[in-house]
N, C-alpha and C positions, 0 to 999 in steps of 0.2 A: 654491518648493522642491518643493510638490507634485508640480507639471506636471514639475520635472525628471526626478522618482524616476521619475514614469513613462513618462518620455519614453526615459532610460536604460536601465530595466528592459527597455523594448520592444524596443531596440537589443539587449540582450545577449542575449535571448531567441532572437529572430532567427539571431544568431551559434550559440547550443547546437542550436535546430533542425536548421540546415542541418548540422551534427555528425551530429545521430543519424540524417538522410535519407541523408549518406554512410553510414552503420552501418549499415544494416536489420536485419543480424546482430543487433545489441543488442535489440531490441524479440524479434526473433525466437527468441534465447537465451532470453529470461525469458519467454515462453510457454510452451515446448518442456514444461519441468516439470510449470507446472500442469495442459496439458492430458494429458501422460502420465500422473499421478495420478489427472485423471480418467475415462483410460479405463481404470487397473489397477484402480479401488477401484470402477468400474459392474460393469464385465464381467469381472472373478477373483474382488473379493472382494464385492459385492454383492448376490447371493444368498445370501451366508450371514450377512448382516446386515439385523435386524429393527428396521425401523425405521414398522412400524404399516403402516397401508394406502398411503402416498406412495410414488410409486417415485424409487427412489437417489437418481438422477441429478439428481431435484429437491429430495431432502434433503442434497445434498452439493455442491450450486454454491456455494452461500455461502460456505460456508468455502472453496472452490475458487477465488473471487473474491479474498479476503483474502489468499491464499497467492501469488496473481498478483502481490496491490503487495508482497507483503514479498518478494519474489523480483526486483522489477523495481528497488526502491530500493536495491540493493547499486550499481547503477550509479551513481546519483547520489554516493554518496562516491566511487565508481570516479576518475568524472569530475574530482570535488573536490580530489582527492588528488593527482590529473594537475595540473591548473592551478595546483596550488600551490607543485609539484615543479618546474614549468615555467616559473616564473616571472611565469606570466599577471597575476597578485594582485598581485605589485609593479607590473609594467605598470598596469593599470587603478588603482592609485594615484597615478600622476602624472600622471593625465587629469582632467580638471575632471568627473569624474562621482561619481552619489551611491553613496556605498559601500556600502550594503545592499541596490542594488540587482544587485551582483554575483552576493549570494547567492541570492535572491529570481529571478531566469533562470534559475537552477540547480534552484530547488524546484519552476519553474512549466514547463520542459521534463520534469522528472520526471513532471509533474500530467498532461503530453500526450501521454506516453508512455507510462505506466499505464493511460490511460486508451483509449489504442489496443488495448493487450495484452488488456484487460479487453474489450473487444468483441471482440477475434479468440475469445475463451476462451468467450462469449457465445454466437458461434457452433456454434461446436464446440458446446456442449450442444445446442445446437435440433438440430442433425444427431443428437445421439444419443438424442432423446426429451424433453429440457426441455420441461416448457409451462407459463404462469401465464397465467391469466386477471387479472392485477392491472389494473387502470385506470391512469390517466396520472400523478395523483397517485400513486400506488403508488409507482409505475414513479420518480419525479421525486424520491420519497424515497430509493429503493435509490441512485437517484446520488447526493445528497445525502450519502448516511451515507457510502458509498466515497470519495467527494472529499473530506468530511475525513479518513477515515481514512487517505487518500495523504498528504496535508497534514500531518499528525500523526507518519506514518513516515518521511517524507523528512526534516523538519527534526530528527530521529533521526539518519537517515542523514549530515545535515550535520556531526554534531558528529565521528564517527570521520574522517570525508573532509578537515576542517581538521586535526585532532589528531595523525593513524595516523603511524606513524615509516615502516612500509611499506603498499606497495599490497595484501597479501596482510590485513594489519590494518584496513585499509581498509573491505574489504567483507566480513568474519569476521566484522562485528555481527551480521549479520542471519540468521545460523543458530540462535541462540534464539527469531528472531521467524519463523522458519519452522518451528520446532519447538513451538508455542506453539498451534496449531489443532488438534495431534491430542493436548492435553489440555483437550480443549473439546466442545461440542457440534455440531461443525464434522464428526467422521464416525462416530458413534454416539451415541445417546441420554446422558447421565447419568448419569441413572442405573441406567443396567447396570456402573456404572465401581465400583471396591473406597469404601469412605467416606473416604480422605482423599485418594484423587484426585479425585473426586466432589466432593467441599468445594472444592479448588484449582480445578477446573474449573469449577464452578460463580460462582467471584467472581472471574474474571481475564476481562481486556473483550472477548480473544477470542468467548466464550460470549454475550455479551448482542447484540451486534454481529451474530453468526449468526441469532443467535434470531430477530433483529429484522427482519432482510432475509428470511430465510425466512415469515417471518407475514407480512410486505408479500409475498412472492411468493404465498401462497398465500390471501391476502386474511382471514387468521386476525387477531383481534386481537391489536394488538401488545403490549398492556396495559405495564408497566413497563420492558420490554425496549428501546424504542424509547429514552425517557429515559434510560437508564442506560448504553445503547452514547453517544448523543449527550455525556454525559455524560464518557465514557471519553473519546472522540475529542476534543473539546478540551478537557479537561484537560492531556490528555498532550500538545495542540498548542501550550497555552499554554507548559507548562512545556518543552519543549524547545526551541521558539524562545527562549525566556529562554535557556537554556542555548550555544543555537548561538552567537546572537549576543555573546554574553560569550566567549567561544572565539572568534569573528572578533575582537572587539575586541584581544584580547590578543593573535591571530596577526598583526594590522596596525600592531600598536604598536610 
C-alpha cells in the first residue's frame, strides 16, 4: 500500500510539474510582489527605519521570505479549485489509485515551487547587499523552518481550493496571511509598535519564525525563537492536514 501511495503520488506529481513548466508566469507572478516590497521598503522607506547597526535588507529578508510562500500558496488552491471544477477528482476516482495521494502532488508541487520563487527572491537580495556569514548548518536550518512553513501554508491553502464555491474564494484566504508579517517583527522592531499591537505581534508565529531565520542568518543566538517558530509550523501543519483531509473525505464521498 505504501509503495503504491508513492508510487502514485510520483505519477501526479509529475503531471502538476509539467503544469507549472507550461506557466512560468505562475512562479513568476508570485515573485513579482515580494521582490517589489523589497526594493520599496530597502530603497524608499529604509532609511527611515531604525533598526540598530544591521542594514535593511538583512533585517527584512525574513519576513520577505515568508511573504514569498504565502503569496505563492494562493495558487495551489488556484489549481485545486480548477481540478475540481474540472472534473479531474471524479476522474482519478475511478482509477485504482490512492487517494491522498491526489492531494499530496498538489502540496509537493507547491513545496517546488516555493521553493524556486524563494531562491529567485534570494537572489535579488545578494544583488542588493544581503550577506550572512552563517555556516551550513545555519543555512540547513533556514531551509528547514521554510519547508515547513510551506508545508503548514499549503495544506491551508488546501482546505479553500476543495471548499471555495468560486475561484475568486479560492485564493482570497491568503490575504490575511499576507497581511499577517507587517504585524510582526518581519519590518520594524516591536517594540517601537503602540502595546497592544506590540502584545498581538509579539505571540503570532509570524514573529518567532522571523526572529528565528534572522539570528541563523546573522549567526546570533537563537535561544527560544527557534523552538517556538518550529513549534508554530507544525502545529498549524498538523492541524490543518487534519482539517484538509476531512474536507477531501466529505468532497469524495
Amino acid at each position: 500500500m505504501t509503495k503504491h501511495f508513492f508510487g502514485d503520488t510520483a505519477a501526479l506529481l509529475g503531471r502538476s510539474l509539467r503544469h507549472i513548466t507550461r506557466s512560468v508566469d505562475t512562479i513568476i507572478t508570485t515573485t513579482i510582489m515580494p521582490i517589489a516590497m523589497l526594493l520599496l521598503f530597502v530603497y524608499v522607506f529604509g532609511g527611515a527605519i531604525n533598526t540598530g547597526s544591521e542594514s535593511y535588507v538583512n533585517y527584512l529578508l525574513p519576513g520577505i521570505l515568508l511573504i514569498t510562500v504565502a503569496s505563492g500558496i494562493a495558487y495551489t488552491a488556484f489549481r485545486l479549485f480548477l481540478d475540481m471544477k474540472n472534473g479531474i477528482f471524479e476522474r482519478f476516482q475511478s482509477m485504482p489509485i490512492a487517494r491522498s495521494s491526489v492531494l499530496w502532488a498538489h502540496v509537493l508541487t507547491s513545496l517546488v515551487a516555493n521553493l524556486i520563487s524563494l531562491v529567485v527572491v534570494m537572489l535579488v537580495a545578494l544583488l542588493m547587499g544581503f550577506r550572512s556569514g552563517a555556516g551550513v548548518p545555519a543555512w540547513l536550518a533556514v531551509a528547514g523552518i521554510l519547508i515547513l512553513f510551506t508545508l503548514a501554508l499549503t495544506w491551508i491553502a488546501v482546505i479553500p481550493g476543495l471548499s471555495a464555491k468560486t475561484v475568486d474564494g479560492a485564493s482570497a484566504f491568503s490575504y490575511p496571511l499576507l497581511f499577517l508579517p507587517f504585524l510582526s517583527s518581519a519590518f520594524v522592531p516591536t517594540d517601537t509598535m503602540p502595546g497592544p499591537v506590540r502584545a498581538f505581534a509579539e505571540h503570532q508565529p509570524v514573529t518567532s519564525i522571523v526572529n528565528a531565520i534572522r539570528d541563523l542568518f546573522t549567526q546570533q543566538p537563537v535561544g527560544t525563537d527557534i523552538w517556538i517558530a518550529l513549534a508554530w509550523c507544525v502545529g498549524i501543519l498538523i492541524v490543518a492536514y487534519a482539517f484538509a483531509m476531512n474536507t477531501y473525505r466529505r468532497r469524495i464521498a
